[in-house]
KOLMARVO-111278 format. One record per atom (N, C-alpha, C): residue number from 0; residue in one letter; x, y negated, z. Coordinates in Angstrom, 3 decimals, always signed. Atoms other than C-alpha are relative to their C-alpha. Example, Ala and Ser with C-alpha at 12.3 -4.5 7.8 and 13.67 -1.06 7.14 Angstrom:
2
<resi->0, resn->A, px->+0.890, py->+1.190, pz->+0.000>
<resi->0, resn->A, px->+12.300, py->+4.500, pz->+7.800>
<resi->0, resn->A, px->+0.900, py->-1.200, pz->+0.000>
<resi->1, resn->S, px->-0.820, py->+1.190, pz->-0.060>
<resi->1, resn->S, px->+13.670, py->+1.060, pz->+7.140>
<resi->1, resn->S, px->-0.770, py->-1.090, pz->+0.730>
//
This chain:
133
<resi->0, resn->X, px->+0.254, py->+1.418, pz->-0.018>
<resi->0, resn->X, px->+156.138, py->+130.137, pz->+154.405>
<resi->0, resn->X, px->-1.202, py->-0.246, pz->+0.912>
<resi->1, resn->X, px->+0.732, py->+0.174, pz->-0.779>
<resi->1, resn->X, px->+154.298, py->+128.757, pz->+157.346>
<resi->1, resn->X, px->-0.572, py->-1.302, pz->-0.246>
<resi->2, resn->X, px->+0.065, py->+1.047, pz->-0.209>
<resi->2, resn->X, px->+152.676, py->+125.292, pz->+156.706>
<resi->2, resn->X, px->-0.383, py->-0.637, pz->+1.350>
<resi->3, resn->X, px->+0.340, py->+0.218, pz->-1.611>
<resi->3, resn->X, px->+152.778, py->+123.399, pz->+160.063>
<resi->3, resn->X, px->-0.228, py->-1.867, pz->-0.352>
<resi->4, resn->X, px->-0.022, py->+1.549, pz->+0.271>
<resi->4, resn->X, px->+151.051, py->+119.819, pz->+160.233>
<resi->4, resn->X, px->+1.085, py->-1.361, pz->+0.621>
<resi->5, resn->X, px->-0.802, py->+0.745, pz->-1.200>
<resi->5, resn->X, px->+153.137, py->+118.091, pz->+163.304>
<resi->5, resn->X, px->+1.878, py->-0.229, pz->-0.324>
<resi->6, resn->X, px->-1.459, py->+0.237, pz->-0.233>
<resi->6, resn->X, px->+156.955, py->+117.048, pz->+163.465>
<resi->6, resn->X, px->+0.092, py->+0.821, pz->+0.938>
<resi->7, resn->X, px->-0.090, py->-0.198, pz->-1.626>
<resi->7, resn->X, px->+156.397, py->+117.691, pz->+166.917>
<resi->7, resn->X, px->+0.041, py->+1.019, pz->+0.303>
<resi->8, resn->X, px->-0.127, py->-2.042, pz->-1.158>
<resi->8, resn->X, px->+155.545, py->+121.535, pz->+167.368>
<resi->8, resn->X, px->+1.124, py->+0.165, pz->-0.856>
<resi->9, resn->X, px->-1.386, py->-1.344, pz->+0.182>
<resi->9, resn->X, px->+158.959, py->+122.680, pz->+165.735>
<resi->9, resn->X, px->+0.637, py->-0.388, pz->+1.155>
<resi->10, resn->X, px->-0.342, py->-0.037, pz->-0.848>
<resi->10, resn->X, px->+160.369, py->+121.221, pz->+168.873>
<resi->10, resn->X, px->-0.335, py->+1.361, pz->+1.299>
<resi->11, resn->X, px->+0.618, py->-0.756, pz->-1.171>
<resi->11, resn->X, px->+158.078, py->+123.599, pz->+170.778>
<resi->11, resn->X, px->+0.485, py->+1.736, pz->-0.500>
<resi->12, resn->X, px->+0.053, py->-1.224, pz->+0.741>
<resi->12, resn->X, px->+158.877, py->+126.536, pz->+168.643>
<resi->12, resn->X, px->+0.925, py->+1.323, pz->+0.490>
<resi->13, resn->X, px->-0.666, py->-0.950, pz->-0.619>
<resi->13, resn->X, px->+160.163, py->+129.720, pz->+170.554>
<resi->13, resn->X, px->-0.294, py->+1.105, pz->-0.335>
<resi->14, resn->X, px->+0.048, py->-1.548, pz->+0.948>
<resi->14, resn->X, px->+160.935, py->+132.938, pz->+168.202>
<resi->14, resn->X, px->-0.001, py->+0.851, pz->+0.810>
<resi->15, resn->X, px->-0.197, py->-1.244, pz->-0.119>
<resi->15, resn->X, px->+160.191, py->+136.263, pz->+169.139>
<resi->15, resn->X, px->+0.432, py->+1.105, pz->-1.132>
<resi->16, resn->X, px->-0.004, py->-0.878, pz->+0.377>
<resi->16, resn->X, px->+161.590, py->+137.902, pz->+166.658>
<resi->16, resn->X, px->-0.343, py->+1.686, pz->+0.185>
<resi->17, resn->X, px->+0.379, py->-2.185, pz->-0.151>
<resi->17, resn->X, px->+161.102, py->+141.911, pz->+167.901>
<resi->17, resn->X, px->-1.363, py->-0.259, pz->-0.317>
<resi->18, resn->X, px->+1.691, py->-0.274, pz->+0.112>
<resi->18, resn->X, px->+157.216, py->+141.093, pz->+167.077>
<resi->18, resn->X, px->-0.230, py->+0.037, pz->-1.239>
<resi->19, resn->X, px->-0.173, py->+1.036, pz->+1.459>
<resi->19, resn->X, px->+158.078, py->+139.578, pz->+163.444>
<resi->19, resn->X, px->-0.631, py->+1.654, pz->-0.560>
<resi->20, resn->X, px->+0.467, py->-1.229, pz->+1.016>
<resi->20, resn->X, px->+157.598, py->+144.087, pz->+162.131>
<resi->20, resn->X, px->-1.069, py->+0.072, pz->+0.299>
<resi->21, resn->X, px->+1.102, py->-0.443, pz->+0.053>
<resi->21, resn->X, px->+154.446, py->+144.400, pz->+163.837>
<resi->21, resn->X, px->-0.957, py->-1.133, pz->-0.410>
<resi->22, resn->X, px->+1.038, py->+0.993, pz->+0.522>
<resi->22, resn->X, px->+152.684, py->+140.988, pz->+162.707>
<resi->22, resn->X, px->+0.166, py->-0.122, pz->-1.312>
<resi->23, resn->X, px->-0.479, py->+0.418, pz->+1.364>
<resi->23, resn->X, px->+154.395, py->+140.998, pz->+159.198>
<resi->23, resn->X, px->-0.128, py->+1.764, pz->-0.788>
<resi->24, resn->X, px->+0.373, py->-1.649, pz->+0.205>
<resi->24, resn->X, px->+152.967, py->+144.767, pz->+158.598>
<resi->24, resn->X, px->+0.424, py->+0.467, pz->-2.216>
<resi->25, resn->X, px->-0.421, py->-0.161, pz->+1.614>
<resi->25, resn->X, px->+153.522, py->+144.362, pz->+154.582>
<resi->25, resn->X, px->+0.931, py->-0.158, pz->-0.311>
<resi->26, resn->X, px->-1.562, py->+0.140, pz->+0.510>
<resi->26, resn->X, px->+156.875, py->+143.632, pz->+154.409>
<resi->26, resn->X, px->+0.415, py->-0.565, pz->+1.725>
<resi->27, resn->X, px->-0.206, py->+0.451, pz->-1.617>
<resi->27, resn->X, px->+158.178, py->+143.916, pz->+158.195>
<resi->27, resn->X, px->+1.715, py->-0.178, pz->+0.413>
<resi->28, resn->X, px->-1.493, py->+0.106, pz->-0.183>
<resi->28, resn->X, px->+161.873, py->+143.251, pz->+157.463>
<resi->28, resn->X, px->-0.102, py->-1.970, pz->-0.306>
<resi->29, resn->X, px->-0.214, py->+1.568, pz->+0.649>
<resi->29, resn->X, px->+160.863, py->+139.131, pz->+156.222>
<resi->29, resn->X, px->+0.567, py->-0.611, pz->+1.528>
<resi->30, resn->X, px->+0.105, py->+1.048, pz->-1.121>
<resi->30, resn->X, px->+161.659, py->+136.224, pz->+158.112>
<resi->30, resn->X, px->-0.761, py->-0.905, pz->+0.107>
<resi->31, resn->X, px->+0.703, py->+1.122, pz->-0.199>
<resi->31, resn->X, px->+159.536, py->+133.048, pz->+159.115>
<resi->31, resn->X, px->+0.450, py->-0.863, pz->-0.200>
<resi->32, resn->X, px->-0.803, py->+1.539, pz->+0.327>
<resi->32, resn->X, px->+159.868, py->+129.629, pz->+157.534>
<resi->32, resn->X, px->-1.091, py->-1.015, pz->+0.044>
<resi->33, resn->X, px->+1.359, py->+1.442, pz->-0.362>
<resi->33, resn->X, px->+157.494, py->+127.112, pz->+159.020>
<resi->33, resn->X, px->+0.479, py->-1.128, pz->-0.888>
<resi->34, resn->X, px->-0.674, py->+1.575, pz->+1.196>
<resi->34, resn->X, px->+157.651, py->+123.499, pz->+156.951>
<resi->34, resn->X, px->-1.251, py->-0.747, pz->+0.355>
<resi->35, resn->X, px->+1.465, py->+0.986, pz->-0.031>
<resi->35, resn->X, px->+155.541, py->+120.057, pz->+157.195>
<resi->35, resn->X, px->+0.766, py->-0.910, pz->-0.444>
<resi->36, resn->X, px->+0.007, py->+0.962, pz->+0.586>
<resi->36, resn->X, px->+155.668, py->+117.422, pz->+155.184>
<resi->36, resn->X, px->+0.139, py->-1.474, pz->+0.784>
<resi->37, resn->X, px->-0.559, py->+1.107, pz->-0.889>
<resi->37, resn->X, px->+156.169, py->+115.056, pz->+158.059>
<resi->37, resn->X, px->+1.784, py->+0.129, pz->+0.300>
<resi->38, resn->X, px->-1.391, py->-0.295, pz->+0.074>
<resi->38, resn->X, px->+160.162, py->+114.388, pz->+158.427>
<resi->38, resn->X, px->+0.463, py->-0.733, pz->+0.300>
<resi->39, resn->X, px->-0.355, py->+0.710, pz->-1.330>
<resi->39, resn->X, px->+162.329, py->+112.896, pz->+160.701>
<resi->39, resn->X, px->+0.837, py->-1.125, pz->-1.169>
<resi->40, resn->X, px->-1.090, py->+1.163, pz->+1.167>
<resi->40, resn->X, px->+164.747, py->+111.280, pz->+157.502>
<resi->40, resn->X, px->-1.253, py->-0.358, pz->-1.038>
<resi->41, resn->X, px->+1.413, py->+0.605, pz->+0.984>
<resi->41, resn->X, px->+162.424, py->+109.263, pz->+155.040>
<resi->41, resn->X, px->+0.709, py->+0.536, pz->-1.432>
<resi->42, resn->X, px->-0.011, py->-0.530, pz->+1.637>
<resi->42, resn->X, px->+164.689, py->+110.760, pz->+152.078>
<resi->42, resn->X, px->-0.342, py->+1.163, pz->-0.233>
<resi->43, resn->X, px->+0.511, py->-1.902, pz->-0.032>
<resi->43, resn->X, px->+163.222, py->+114.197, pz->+152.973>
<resi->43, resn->X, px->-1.443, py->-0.049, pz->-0.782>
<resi->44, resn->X, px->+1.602, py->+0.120, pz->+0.750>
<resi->44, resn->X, px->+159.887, py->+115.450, pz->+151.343>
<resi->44, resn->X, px->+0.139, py->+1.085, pz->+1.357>
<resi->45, resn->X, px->+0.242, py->-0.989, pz->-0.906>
<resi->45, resn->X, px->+160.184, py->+118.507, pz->+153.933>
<resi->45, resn->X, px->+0.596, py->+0.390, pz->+0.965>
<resi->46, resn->X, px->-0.593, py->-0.715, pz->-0.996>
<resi->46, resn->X, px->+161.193, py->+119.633, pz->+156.907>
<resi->46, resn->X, px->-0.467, py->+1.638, pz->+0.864>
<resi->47, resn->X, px->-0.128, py->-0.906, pz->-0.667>
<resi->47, resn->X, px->+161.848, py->+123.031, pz->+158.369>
<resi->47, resn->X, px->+0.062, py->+0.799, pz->+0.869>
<resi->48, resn->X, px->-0.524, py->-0.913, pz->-0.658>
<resi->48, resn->X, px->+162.974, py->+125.758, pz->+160.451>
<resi->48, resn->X, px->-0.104, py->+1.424, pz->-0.669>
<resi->49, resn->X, px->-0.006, py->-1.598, pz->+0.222>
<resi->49, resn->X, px->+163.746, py->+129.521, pz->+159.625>
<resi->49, resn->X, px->+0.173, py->+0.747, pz->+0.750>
<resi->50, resn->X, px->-0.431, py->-1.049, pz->-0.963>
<resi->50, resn->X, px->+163.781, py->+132.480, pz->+161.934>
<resi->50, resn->X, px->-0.207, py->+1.155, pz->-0.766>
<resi->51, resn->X, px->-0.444, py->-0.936, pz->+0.772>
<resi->51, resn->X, px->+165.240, py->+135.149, pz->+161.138>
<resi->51, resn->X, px->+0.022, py->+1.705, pz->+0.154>
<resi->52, resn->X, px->+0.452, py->-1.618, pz->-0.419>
<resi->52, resn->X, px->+164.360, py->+139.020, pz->+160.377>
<resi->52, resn->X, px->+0.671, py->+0.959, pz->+1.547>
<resi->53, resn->X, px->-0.697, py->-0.482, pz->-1.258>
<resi->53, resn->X, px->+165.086, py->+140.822, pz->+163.794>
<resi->53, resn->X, px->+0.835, py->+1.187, pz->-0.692>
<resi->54, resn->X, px->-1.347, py->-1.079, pz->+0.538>
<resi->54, resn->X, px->+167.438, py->+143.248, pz->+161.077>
<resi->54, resn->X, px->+0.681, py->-0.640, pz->-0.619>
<resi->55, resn->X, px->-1.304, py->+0.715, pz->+0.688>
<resi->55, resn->X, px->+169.595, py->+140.382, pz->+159.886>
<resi->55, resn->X, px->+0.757, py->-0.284, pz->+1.431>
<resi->56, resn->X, px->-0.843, py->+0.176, pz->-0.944>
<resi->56, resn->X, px->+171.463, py->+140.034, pz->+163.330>
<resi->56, resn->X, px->-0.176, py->-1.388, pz->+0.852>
<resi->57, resn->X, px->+0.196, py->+0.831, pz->-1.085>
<resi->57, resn->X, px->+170.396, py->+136.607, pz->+164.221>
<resi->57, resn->X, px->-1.464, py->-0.382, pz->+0.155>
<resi->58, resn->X, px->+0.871, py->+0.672, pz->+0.012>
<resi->58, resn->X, px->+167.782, py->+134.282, pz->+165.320>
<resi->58, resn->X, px->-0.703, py->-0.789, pz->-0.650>
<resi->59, resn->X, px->+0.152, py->+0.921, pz->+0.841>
<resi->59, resn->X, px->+167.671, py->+131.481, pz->+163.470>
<resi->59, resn->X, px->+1.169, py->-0.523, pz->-1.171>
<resi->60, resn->X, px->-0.907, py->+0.923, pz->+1.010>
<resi->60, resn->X, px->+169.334, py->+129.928, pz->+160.460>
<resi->60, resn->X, px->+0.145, py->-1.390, pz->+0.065>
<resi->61, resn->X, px->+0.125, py->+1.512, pz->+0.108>
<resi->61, resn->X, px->+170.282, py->+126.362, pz->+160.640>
<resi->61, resn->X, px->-0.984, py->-0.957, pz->-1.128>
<resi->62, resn->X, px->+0.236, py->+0.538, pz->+1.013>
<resi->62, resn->X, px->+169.868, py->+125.446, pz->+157.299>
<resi->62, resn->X, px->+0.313, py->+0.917, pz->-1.238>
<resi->63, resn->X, px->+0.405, py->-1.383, pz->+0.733>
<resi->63, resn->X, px->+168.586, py->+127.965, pz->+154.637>
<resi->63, resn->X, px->-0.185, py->-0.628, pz->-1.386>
<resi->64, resn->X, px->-0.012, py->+0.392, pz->+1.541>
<resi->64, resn->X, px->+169.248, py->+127.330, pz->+150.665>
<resi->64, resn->X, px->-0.892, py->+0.738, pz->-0.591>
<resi->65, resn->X, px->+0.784, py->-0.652, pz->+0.471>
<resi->65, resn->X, px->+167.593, py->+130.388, pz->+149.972>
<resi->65, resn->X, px->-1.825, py->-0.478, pz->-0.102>
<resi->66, resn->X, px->+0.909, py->+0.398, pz->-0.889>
<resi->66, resn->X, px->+164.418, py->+129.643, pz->+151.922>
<resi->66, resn->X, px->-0.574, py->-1.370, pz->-1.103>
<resi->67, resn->X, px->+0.174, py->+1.270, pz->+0.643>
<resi->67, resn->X, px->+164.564, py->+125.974, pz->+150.587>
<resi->67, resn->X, px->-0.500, py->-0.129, pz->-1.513>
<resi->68, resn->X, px->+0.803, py->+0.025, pz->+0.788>
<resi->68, resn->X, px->+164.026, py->+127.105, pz->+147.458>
<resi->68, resn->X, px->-1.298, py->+0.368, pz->-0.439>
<resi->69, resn->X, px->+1.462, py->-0.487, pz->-0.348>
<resi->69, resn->X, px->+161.160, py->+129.281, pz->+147.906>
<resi->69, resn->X, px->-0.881, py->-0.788, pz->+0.197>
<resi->70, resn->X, px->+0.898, py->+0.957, pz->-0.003>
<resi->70, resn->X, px->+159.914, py->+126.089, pz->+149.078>
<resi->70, resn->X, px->+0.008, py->-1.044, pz->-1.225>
<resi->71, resn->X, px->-0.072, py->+0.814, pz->+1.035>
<resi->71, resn->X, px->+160.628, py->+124.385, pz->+145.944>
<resi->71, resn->X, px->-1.416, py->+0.827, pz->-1.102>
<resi->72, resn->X, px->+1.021, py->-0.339, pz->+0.816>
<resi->72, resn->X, px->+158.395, py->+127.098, pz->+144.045>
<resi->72, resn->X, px->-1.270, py->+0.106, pz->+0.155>
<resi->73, resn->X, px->+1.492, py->+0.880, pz->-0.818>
<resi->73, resn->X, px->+155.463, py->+126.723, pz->+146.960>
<resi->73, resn->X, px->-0.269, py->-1.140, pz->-0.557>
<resi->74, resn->X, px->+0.571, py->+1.514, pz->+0.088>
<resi->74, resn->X, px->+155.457, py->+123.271, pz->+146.389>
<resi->74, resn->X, px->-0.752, py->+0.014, pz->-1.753>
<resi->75, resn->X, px->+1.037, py->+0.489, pz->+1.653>
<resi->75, resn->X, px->+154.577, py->+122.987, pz->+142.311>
<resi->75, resn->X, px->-1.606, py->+1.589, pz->-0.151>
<resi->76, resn->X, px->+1.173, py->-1.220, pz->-0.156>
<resi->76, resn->X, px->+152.174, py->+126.649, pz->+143.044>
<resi->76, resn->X, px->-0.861, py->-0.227, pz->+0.998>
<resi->77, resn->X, px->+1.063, py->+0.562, pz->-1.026>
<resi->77, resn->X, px->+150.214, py->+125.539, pz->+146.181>
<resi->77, resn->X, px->-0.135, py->-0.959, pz->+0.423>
<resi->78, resn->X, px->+0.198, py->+1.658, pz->-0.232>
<resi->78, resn->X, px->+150.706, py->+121.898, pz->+147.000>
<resi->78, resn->X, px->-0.470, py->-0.812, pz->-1.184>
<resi->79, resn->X, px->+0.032, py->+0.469, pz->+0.698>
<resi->79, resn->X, px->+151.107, py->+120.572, pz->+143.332>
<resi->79, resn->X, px->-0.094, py->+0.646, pz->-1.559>
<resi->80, resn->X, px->+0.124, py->-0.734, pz->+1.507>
<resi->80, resn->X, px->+149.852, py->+122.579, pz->+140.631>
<resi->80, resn->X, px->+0.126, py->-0.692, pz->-0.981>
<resi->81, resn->X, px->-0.338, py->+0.995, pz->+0.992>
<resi->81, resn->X, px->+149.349, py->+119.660, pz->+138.092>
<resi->81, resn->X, px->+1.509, py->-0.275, pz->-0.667>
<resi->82, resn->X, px->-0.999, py->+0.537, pz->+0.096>
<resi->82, resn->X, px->+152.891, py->+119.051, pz->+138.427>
<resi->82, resn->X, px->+0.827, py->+1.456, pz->-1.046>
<resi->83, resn->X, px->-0.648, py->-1.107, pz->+0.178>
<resi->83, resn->X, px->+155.480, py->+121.220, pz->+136.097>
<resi->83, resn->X, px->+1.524, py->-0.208, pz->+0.132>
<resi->84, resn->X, px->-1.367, py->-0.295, pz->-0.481>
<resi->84, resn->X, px->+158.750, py->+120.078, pz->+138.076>
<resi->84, resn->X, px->-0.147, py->-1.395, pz->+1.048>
<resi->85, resn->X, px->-0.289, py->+0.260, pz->-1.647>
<resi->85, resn->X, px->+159.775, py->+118.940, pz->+141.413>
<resi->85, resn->X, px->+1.495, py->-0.412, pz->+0.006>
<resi->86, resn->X, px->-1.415, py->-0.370, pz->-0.993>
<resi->86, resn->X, px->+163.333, py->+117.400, pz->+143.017>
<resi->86, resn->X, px->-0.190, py->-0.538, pz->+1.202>
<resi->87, resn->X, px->+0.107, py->+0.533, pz->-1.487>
<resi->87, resn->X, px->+163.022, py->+116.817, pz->+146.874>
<resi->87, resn->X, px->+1.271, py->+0.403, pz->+0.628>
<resi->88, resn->X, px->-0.378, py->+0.245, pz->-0.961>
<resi->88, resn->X, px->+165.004, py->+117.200, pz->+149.779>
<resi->88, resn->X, px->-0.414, py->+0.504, pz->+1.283>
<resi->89, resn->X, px->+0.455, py->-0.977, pz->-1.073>
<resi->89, resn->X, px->+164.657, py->+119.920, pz->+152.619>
<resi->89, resn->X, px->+0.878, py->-0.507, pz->+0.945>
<resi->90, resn->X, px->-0.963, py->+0.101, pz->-1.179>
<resi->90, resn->X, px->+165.883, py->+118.806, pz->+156.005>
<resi->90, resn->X, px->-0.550, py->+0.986, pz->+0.912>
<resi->91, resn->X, px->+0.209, py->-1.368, pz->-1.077>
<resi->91, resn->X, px->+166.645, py->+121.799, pz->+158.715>
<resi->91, resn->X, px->+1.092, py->-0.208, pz->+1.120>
<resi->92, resn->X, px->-1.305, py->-0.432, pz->-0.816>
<resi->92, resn->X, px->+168.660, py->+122.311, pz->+161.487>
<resi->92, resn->X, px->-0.384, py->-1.145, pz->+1.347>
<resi->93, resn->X, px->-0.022, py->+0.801, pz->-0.959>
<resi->93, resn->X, px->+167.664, py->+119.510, pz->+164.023>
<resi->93, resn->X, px->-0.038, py->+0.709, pz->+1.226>
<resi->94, resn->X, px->+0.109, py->-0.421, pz->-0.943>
<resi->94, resn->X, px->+166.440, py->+121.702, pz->+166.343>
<resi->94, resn->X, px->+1.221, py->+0.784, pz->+0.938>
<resi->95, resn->X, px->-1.185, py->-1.131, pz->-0.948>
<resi->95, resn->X, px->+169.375, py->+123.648, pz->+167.081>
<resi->95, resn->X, px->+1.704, py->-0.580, pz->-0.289>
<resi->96, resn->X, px->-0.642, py->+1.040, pz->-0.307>
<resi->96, resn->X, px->+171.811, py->+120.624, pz->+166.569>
<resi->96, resn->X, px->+1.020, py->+0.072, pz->-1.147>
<resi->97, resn->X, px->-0.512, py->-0.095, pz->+1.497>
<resi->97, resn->X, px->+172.859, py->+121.493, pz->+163.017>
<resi->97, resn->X, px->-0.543, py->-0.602, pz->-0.494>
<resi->98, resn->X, px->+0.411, py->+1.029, pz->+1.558>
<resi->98, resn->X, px->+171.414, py->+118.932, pz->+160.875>
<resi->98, resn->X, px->+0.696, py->+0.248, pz->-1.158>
<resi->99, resn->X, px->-0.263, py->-0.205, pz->+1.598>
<resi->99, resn->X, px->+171.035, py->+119.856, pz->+157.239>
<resi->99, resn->X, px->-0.704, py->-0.360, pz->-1.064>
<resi->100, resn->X, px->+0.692, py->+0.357, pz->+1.284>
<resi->100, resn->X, px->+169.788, py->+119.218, pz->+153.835>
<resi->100, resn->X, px->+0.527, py->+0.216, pz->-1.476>
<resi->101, resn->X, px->+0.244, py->-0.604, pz->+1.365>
<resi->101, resn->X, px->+168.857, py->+121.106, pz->+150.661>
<resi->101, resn->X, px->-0.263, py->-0.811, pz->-0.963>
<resi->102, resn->X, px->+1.063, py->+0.921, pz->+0.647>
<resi->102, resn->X, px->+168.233, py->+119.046, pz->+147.574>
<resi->102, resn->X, px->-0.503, py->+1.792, pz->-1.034>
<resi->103, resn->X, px->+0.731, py->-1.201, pz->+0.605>
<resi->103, resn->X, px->+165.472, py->+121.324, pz->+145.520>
<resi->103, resn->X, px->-0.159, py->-0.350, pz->-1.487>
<resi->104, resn->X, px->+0.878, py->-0.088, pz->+1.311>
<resi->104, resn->X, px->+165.090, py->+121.703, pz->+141.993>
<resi->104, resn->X, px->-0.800, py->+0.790, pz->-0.424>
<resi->105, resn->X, px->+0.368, py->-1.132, pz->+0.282>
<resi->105, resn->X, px->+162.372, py->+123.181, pz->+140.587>
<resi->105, resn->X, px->-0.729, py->-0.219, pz->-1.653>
<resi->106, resn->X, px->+0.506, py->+0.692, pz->+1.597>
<resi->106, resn->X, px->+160.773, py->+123.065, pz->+136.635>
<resi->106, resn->X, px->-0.679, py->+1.382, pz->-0.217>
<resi->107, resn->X, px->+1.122, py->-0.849, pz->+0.633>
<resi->107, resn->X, px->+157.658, py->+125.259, pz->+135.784>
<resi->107, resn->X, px->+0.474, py->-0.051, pz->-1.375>
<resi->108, resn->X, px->-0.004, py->-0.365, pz->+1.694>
<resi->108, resn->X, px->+157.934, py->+127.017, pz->+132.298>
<resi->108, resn->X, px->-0.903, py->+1.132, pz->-0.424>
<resi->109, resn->X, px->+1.202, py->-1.232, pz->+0.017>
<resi->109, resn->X, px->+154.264, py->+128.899, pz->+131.741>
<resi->109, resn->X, px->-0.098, py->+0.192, pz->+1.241>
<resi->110, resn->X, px->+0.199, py->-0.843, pz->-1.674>
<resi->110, resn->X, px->+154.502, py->+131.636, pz->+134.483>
<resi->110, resn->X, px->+1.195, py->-0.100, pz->+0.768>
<resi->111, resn->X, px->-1.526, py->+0.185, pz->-0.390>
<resi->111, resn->X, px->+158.478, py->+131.211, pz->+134.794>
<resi->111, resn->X, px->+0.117, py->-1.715, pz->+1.020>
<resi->112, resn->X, px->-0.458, py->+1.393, pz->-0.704>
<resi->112, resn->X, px->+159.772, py->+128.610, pz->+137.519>
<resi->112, resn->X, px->+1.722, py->+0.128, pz->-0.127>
<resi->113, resn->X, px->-1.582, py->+0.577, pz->-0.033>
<resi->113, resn->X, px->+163.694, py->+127.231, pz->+137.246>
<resi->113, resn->X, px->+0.256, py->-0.477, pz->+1.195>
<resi->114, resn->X, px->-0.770, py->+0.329, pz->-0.852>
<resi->114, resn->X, px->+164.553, py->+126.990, pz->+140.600>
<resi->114, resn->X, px->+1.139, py->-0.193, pz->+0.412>
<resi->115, resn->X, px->-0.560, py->+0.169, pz->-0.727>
<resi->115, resn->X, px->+167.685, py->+125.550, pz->+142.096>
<resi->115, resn->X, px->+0.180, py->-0.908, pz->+0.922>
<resi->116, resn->X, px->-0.627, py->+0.686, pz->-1.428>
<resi->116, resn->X, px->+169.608, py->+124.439, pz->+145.183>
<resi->116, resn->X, px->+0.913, py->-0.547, pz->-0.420>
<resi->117, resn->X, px->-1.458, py->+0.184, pz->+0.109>
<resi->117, resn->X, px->+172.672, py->+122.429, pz->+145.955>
<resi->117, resn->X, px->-0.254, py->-0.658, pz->+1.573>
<resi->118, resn->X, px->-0.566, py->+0.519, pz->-0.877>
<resi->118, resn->X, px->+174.018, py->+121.341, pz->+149.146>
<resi->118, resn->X, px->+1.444, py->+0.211, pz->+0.842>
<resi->119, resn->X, px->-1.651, py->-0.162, pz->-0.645>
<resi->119, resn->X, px->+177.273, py->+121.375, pz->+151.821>
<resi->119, resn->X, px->-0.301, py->+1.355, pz->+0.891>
<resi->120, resn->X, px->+0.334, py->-1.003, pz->-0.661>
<resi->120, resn->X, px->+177.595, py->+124.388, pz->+153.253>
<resi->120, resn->X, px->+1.654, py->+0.103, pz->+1.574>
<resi->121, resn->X, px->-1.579, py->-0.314, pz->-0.962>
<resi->121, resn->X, px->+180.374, py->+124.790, pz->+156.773>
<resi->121, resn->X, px->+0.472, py->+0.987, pz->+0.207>
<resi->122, resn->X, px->-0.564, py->-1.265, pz->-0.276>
<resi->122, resn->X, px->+182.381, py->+127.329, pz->+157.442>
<resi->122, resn->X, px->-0.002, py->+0.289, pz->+1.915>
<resi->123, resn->X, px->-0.028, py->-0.165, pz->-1.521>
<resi->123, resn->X, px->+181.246, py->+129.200, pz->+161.102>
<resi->123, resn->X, px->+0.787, py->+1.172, pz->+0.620>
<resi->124, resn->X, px->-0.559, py->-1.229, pz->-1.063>
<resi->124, resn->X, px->+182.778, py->+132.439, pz->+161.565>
<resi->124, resn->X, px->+0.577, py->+1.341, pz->-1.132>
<resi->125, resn->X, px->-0.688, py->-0.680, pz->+1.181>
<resi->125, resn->X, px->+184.712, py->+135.019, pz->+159.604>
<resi->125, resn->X, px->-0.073, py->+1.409, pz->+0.723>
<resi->126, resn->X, px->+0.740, py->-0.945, pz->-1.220>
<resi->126, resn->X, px->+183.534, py->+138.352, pz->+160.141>
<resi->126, resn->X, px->+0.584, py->+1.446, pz->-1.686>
<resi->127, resn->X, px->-0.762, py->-1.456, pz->+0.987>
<resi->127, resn->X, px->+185.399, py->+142.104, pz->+158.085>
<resi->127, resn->X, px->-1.246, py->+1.078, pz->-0.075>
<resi->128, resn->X, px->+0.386, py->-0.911, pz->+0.819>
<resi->128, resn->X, px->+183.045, py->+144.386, pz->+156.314>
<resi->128, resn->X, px->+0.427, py->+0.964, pz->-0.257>
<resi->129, resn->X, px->-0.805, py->-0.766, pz->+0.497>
<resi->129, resn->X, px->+183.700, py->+147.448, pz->+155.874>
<resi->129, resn->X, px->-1.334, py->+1.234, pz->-0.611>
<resi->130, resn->X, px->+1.144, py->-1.282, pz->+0.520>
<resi->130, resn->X, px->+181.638, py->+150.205, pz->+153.378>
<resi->130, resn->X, px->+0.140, py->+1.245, pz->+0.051>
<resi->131, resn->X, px->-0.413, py->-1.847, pz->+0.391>
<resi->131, resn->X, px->+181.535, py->+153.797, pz->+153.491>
<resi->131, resn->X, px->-0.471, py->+0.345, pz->-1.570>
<resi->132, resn->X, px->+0.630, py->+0.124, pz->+1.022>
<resi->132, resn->X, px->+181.042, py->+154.359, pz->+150.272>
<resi->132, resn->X, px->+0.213, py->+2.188, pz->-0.722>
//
């Protein structure tokens, strides 16, 4: 989780992933998920981007459920401690001409958080697996 103040620099934003193992030395398989509270739709609380581990195969994710929630359990642990539940609205994908949006639930219980997601997900590409097992 990156907090970024601007709308404006995710426009500017150009991944290198191959650098992501040597700057991310504690866990050098993650990916990067910048976010700012500025947002291009007014029903958003957040907006995004994700780039993605240089050992998951791509670049970027459009629009990341996973991710989204992570930012649901940021938000009531470092933005809004007081608070013990959250539902917003993650928008992602502008940049790379996927427009998307996560809605977030999240509900503190003690140390336990209840996170979920829901949104539309498209179908891009159909791809055979195969295990040695």
């Amino acid at each position: 989780m990156i907090p970024i103040r601007k709308l404006t620099s995710f426009q500017q934003m150009k991944p290198d992933s191959s650098l992501f193992p040597e700057i991310l030395d504690e866990n050098p398989k993650a990916s990067l998920h910048p976010f700012a509270l500025e947002t291009r739709d007014s029903d958003a609380l957040m907006h995004a981007r994700h780039f993605s581990s240089p050992f998951s195969g791509t670049t970027e994710d459009p629009v990341t459920g996973t991710a989204s929630g992570v930012m649901g359990a940021y938000y009531l642990e470092y933005m809004n401690s007081e608070m013990d539940q959250a539902l917003f609205v993650v928008e992602q994908g502008h940049e790379v001409g996927r427009d998307g949006k996560v809605l977030v639930s999240v509900v503190r219980d003690g140390q336990d958080m209840d996170v979920r997601i829901q949104g539309t997900a498209v179908f891009v590409e159909e791809m055979k697996v195969e295990l040695d097992t």
